[in-house]
N, C-alpha and C positions, 0 to 999 in steps of 0.2 A: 258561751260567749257573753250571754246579758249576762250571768252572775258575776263573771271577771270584768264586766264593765261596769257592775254596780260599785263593786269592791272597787275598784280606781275610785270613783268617782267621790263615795262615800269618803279616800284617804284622803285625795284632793282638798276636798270640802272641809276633812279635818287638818288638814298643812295649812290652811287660808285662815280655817277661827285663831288656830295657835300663835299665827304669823300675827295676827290682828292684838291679840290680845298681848303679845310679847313689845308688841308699836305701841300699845297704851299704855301699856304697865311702865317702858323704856319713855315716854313722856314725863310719866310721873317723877322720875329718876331723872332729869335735867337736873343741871346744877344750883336753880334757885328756887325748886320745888319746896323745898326745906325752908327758906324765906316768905314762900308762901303760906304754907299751912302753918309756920312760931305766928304767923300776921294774922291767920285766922280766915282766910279767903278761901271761897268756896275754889272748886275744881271749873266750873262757871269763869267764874269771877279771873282766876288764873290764865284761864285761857284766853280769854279778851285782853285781859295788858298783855299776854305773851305776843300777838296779834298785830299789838299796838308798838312794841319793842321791833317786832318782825320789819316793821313798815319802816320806822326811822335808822336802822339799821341799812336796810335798802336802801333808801334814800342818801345817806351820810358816808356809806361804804365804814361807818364804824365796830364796833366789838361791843356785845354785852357786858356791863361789868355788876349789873345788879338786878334785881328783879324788874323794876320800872325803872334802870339808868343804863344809856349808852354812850361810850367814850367814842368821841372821832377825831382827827388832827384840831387841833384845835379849841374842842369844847367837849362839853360832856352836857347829854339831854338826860334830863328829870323827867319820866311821865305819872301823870295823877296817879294817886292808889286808887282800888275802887274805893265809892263811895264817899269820894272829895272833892272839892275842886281845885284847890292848888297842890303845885306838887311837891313833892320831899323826900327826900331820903329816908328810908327804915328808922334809920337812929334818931329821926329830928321827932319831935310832935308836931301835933299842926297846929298847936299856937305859936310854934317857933316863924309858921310861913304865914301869918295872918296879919303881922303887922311889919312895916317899914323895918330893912330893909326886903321883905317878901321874902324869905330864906337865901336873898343873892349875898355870898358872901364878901367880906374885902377886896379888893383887888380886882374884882370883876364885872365884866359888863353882861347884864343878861335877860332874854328875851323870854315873852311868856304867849302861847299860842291864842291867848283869848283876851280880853281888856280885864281892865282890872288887875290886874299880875295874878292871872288865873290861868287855867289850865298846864301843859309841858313847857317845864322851862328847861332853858337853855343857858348854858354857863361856857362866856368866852375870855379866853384867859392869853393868849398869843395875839403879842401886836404884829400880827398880820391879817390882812383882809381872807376872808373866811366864808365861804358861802354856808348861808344858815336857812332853817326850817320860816316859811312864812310866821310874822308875829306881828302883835296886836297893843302890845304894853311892851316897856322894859326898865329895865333900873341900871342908871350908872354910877358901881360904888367902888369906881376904881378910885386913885391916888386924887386930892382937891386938885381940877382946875380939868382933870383929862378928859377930852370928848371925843366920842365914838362917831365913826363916821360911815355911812352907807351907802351904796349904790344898786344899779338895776335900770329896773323900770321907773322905780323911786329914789331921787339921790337927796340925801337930807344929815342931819347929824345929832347928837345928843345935845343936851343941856350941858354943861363944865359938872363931874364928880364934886359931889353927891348930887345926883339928881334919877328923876325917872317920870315914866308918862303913863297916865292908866288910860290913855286914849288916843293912841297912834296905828295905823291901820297900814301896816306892810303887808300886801297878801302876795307878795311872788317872792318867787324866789331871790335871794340877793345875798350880795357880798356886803359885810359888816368887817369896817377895820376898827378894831374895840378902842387905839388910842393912836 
């Protein structure tokens, strides 16, 4: 009887490492493992933005659609690569997000989680009011003249396109109508 209960115990124990290591290996194998490691990011480093995708996702009820970007009704959030502070696209360099207008493209209104148009930005593109991630800066580079308008806790609006703030402090939650 102990030797057929070692013998379980021992298969158990080996059904658990296999099971284990078939979950890590199957990690590695997501769909933008492969954008990770052409980037050069550590397995560290990947699982901290995955982390970080994990949360805005939750929060937005949106879809991954890139290693650090997720799509939700409405906008699509950018988060930092590691080892930077604003964020970007794979395809952009970071002197593309370093100067005016911050990587916010034409047409859009978009928020950045730290001052300075630093950290996750946020890209809104539907004039409709939209509940977005707390932010701290943003750039308005929609059509000349159009202003963005907010509400919440805080109700306030943009400057008229082109315009942006490296020092505006929304920390709740809130509904942004981009024009």
């Amino acid at each position: 009887m102990n030797r057929l209960r070692r013998i379980v115990l021992v298969l158990a124990a080996t059904a658990a490492l296999c099971s284990a290591q078939s979950m890590a290996h199957g990690a590695d194998k997501s769909p933008f493992a492969e954008q990770a490691a052409k980037a050069g990011y550590t397995g560290v480093q990947t699982a901290a933005l995955q982390a970080q995708v994990d949360d805005v996702v939750a929060q937005t009820g949106g879809t991954q659609v890139a290693l650090n970007q997720v799509a939700w009704k409405g906008g699509v959030t950018t988060l930092v690569l590691p080892g930077e502070t604003r964020a970007r696209r794979l395809d952009q360099s970071p002197a593309q997000v370093e100067a005016w207008p911050y990587g916010c493209s034409y047409l859009y209104f978009c928020t950045y989680a730290n001052r300075d148009y630093s950290g996750a930005q946020t890209f809104l593109y539907d004039c409709v009011s939209t509940a977005v991630l707390p932010f701290r800066s943003y750039v308005n580079n929609q059509t000349r003249g159009t202003i963005a308008r907010w509400g919440g806790h805080v109700v306030g609006q943009s400057k008229p396109a082109p315009s942006g703030s490296p020092f505006d402090t929304i920390t709740d939650y809130i509904t942004v109508k981009p024009c």
